[in-house]
Structures are given as C-alpha cells and as structure tokens.
C-alpha positions in Angstrom: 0.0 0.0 0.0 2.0 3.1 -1.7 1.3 6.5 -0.6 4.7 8.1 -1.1 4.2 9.7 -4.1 2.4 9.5 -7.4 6.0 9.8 -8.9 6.7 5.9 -7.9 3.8 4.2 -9.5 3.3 1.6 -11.9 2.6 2.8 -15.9 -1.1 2.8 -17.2 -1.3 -0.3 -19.2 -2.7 1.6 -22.4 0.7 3.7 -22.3 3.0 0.8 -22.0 1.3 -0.4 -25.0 1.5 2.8 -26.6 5.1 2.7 -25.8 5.7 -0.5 -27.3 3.7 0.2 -30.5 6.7 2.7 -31.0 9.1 0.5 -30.7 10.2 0.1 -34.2 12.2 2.7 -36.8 11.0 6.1 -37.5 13.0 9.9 -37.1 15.0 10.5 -34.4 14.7 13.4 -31.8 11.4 14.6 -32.1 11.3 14.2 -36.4 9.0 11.1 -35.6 5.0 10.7 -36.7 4.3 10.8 -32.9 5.8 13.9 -31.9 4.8 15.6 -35.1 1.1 14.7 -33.7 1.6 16.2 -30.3 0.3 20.1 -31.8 -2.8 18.6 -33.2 -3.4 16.6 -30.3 -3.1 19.7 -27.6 -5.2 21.7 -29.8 -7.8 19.6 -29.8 -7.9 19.4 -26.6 -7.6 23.1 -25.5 -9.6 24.5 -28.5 -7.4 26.6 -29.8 -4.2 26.6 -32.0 -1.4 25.7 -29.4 2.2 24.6 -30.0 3.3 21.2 -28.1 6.3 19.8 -27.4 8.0 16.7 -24.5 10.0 17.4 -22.6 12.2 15.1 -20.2 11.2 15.7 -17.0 9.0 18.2 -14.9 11.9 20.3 -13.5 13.3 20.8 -17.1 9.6 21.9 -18.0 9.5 23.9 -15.8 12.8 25.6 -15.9 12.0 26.1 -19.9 8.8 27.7 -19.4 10.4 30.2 -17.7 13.8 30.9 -19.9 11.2 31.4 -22.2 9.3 34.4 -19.7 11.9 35.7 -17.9 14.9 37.3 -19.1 18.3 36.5 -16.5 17.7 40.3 -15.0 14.0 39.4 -14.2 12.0 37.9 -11.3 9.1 35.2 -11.2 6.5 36.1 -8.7 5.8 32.3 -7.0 4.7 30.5 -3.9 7.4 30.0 -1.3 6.4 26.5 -1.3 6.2 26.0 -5.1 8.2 23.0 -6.5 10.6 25.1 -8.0 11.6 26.9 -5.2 11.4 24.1 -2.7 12.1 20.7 -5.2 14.1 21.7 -8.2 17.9 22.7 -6.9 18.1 26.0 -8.1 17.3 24.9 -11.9 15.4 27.8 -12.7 17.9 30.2 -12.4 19.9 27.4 -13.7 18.2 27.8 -17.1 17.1 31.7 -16.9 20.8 32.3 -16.1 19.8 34.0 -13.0 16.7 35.1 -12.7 15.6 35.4 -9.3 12.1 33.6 -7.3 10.5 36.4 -5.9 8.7 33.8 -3.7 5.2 34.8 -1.3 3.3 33.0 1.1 -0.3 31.9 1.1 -2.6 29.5 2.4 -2.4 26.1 0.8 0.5 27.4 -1.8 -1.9 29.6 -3.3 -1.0 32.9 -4.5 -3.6 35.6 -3.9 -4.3 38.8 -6.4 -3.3 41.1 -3.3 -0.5 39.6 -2.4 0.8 39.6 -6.1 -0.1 43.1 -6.2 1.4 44.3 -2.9 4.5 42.9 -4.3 4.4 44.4 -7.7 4.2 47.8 -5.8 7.3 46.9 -3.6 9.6 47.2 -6.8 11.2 50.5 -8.3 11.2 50.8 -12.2 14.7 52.1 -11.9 17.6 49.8 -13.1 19.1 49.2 -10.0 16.0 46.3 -8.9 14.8 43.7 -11.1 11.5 43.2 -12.7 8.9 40.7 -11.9 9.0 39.1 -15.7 6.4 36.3 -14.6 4.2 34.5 -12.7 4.1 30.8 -12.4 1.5 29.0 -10.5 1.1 25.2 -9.0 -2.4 23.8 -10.1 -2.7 22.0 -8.2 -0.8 23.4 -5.6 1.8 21.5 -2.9 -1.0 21.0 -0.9 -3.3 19.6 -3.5 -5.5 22.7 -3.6 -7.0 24.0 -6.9 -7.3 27.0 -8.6 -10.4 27.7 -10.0 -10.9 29.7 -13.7 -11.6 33.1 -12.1 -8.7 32.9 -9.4 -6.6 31.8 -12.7 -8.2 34.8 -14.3 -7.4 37.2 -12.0 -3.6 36.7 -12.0 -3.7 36.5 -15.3 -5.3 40.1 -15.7 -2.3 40.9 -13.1 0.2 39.7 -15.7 -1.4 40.8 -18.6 -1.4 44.6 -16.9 2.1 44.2 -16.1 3.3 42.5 -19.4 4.6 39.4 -17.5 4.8 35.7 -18.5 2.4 33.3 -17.1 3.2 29.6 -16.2 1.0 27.0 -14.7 3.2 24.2 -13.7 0.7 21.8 -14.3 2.5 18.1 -12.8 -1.1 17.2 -11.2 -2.8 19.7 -14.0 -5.4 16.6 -15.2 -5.9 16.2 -11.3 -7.3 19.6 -10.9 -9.0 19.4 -14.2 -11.7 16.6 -12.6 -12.1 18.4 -9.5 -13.1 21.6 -11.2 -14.7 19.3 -13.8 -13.9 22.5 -16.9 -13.2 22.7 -20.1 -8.7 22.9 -19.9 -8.7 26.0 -21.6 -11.2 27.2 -19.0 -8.5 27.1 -16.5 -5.6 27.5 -18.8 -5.2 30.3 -22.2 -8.5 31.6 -21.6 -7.6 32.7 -18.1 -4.2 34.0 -19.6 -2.0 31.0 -18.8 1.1 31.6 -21.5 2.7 28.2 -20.9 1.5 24.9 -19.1 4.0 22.1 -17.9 1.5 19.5 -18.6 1.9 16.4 -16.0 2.1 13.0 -17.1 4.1 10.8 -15.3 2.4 11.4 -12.1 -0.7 10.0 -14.0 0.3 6.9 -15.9 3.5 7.9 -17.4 7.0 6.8 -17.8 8.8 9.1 -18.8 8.9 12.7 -20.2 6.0 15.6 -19.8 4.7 18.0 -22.6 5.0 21.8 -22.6 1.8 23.9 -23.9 2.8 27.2 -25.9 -0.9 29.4 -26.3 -1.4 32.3 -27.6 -0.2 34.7 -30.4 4.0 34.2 -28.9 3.5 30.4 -28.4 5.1 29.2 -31.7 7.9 31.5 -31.6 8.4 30.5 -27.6 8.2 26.9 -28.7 11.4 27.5 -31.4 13.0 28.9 -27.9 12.1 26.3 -25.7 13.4 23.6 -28.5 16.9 25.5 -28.4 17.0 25.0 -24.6 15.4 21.3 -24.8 18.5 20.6 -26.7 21.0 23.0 -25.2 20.5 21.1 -21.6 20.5 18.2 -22.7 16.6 17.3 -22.7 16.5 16.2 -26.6 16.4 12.6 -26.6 17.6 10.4 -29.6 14.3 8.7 -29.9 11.7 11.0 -28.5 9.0 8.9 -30.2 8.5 6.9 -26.8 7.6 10.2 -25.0 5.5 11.3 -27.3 4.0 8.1 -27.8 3.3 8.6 -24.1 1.2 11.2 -24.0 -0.4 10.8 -27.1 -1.9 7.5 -25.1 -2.7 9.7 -22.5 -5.0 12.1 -24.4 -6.8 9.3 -26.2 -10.3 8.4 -24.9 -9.7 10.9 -22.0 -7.2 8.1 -20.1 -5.2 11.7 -18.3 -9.2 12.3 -16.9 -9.8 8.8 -16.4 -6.6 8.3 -14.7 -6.6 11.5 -12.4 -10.3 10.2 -11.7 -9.8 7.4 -9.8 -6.7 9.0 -7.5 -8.9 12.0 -6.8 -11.8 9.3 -5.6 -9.1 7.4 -4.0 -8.1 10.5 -2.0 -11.6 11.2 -1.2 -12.0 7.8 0.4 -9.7 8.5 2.6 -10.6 12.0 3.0 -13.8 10.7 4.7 -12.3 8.4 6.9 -9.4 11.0 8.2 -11.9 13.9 8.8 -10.7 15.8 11.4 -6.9 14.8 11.0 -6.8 17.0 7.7 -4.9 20.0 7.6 -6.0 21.1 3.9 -9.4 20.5 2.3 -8.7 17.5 0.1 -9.2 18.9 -3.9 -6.9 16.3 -6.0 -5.2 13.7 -4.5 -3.0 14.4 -1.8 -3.7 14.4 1.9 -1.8 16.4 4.6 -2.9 14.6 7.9 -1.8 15.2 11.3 -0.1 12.2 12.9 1.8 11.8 16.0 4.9 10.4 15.3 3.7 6.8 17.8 0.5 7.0 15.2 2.6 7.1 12.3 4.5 4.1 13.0 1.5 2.1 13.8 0.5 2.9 10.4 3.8 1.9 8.9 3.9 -1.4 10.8 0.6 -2.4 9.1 2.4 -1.9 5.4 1.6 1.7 4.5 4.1 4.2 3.3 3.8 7.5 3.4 6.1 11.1 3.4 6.3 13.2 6.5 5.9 16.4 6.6 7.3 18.3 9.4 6.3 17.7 12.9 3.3 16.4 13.8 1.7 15.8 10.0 2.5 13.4 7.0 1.3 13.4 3.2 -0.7 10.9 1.9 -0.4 10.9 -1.7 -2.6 8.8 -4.3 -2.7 7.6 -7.7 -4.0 6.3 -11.0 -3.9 2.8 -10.1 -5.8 3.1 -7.1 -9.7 3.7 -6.0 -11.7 3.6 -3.5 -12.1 0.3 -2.9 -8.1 -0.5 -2.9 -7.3 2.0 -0.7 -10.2 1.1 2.2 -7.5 -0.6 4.1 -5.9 2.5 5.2 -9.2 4.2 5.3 -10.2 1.6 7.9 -6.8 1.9 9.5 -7.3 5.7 9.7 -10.5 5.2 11.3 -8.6 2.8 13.6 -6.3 5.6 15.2 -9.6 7.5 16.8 -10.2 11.1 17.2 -6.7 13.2 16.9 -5.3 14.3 20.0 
C-alpha cells in the first residue's frame, strides 16, 4: 500500500502499449509521426491553435517555461512552497541564467491577487532592482489545492497589466481538471496561462512531460524552448516513446480517467481522516496530522507515506488506485480515533 508519491507508480497499461507500439524505426529526436502529432493533439484538446512539445522531465519543464518568460535580470512572482523553489535545486535560475524567485506566502501554496499586487508595488522601475518578468503557479498546488478559472483569471489580468509571462506548472494539471470538472482552456489560455507544464508521469506515465505554448507568442516561444530542450541536454535520440506517451494519454480521456480514480481514491480516505486534515482534500494528496507513535503504527501495518514536518504526514494517491483499494488504510485511519 504506496502513498509516497504518485512519482513511484506503476505505468497505465494503455501507455505501456503505446510505448511498445513505438518501438520500431521512425526519425530521431522529435522528427517522428508521434511527436509531429503532439500540436494537433493539444489543440484539440484546448480548442485553440497551441504549439506542443515533450519534454524530459518536470523540472526541465518547468525551468523552460520560464527561460522562455523571464529574461536572466528578471524575477518570477511564485509560492514559497512552489516546487521550484522548494524541489528543483536551483534549476530555474539554472536555465534563466539567473533570474531570481520572488517567492510569497499563502494559504495552501496559493498565490492571492493582493499579495501579487502588494509585491508588484514593492519594486522601483529604476535599473538598479529587477522586474517581476512572470508569474508561475502550481495547479494543483503543494497542498493539492486548486485553482479555480476566475482565481486563474485574476492573475492573469495581473500579468497581462504588467506584461509578464504566465506559467502554470501543471504536474497534477489533469488532477485539478476533474475536481473543477472545466473545459482545460477554462483554466488555462483563456484565463491568460502563456505556458503549461503538462503532468504525465504522475498519471500513468514513464517518462517525459509536454510543454503547452498558447497564444499569439506560443510558436515563436516553442522554437526557444526547442533550443533550450537541446541546449540542456533534454533532446532525446528517440523521442517517439515520449511522445508516444502522452499521445496515449490524451486518447479516450485516459489523463481524466486516470486523475479520476486518485482524486476518488483520496476522497475515500478524506472521509475516513476527517478531522486529521490540515487542507481540504481537492486532488489527491492528503496532509494529515499524525503523531509520530501514530505514524508508525501505520507503517507497521504496510503503508508508506512522506512526512511532513512535525506532527503531520502526506498521503499521496494515484491512477492505479480507488476507493475500494485504498479502504485498508481508510479503515486503518479510522482505527487511530479522534486526533489528539
């Protein structure tokens, strides 16, 4: 019983076939029938013309997305929680070649209009401080809250009034998706997101995520973020099996379907924590508290699990899972009685 993360678990059976069906001669790099597909198949799916591209992992999305916003002498307006400021080793100045985090704090990892705003008004428009050159947003966040469209659309009339860059990193994007249960552009270009890091190994995957270019600079920002794909070291000699990937993921819906069952998983065992929850439970990922004594009873029944800080754990689910499979914990939840 693996609640660790959804970064460990097995791959959805219709991308492993996906993956195999690839597995003959074609292109290399991404001059293969699958990637070409990978722009049809986004725009599709976000109604509207979009450019697409895969990209090895979610740090390198994310760091791309943002070479592509932010100029070295610029800032990013974030969470101080945000992956990359508290998971990615410094790769986004890495790739920006210096730009700075100008990271803020919220409830849940959400960033807040005001709070944006307050900051914007903190810096001069003299040389001698940088610019905020972009926001980038979690949806869902850390804590596995969501942004709805309007809270999307609000920073993105923030950005839009400040000429900034707007990245969602989107590793649990599909999970938010079903909670909100929108249309993807809903949440996405139409609420001025300029680049999404579009999740897939968290839901089914094996290796590799997409980057989404909207808007009227996304082709041109897409010929940019190819020159850093393979400038770091991200353009792989057979790129067929990533895009094969997600390809598999967008057909029939499996990214809903998949993020589906981990979001009814986590409610599951939403219902049976109740008062233990530190953060309402919106995708699928729990933040409980836990003694440490409670914890390790937990363990010693064959459940794994991340802590987090004193006194609370994560409890993190996934595409292979529902509510049926995870009722052993559920009932083990139950188990530990009322918090102390």
């Amino acid at each position: 019983m693996h609640f660790f993360s959804d970064n460990a678990t097995p791959v959805s059976p219709p991308v492993m076939a996906a993956i195999i069906a690839a597995d003959r001669a074609d292109h290399g790099y991404d001059g293969d029938g699958w990637s070409a597909r990978l722009d049809g198949a986004f725009s599709n799916l976000f109604e509207t013309q979009v450019s697409a591209m895969w990209i090895g992992s979610g740090t390198a999305a994310n760091s791309i997305a943002l070479a592509c916003l932010c100029p070295p002498y610029g800032g990013v307006i974030c969470h101080e929680e945000a992956h990359i400021v508290a998971d990615e080793c410094g790769a986004p100045g890495f790739f920006t070649h210096g730009a700075s985090l100008m990271a803020l704090p919220g409830n849940g990892a959400k960033l807040t209009p005001d709070a944006v705003a307050a900051r914007l008004k903190t810096i001069r428009p003299d040389v001698h401080q940088q610019p905020a050159s972009a926001i980038s947003i979690t949806n869902a966040t850390e804590y596995g809250l969501v942004y709805a469209p309007q809270e999307v659309a609000a920073l993105g009339e923030i950005a839009k009034a400040h000429a900034m860059g707007f990245h969602m990193d989107g590793a649990r994007f599909a999970n938010a998706v079903v909670h909100l249960g929108c249309a993807p552009a809903d949440v996405t270009w139409r609420a001025g997101v300029d680049i999404l890091s579009f999740g897939c190994v968290k839901n089914g995957g094996m290796i590799g995520e997409a980057l989404v270019f909207f808007g009227e600079a996304g082709e041109a920002r897409a010929a940019q973020a190819a020159r850093w794909r393979k400038r770091s070291g991200h353009l792989f000699s057979k790129g067929r099996y990533c895009a094969a990937q997600i390809l598999a993921l967008l057909e029939d819906e499996l990214w809903l379907a998949n993020a589906g069952a981990a979001n009814a998983a986590a409610q599951a065992l939403a219902l049976a924590a109740s008062d233990r929850l530190l953060h309402p439970v919106q995708a699928n990922e729990l933040f409980l508290r836990l003694t440490s004594a409670e914890a390790a009873r937990l363990r010693a029944q064959g459940f794994d699990f991340h802590d987090w800080g004193e006194g609370a754990v994560r409890i993190v689910t996934n595409w292979s899972q529902d509510a049926q499979s995870v009722a052993p914990l559920a009932r083990a939840l139950v188990a530990l009685g009322d918090p102390a």
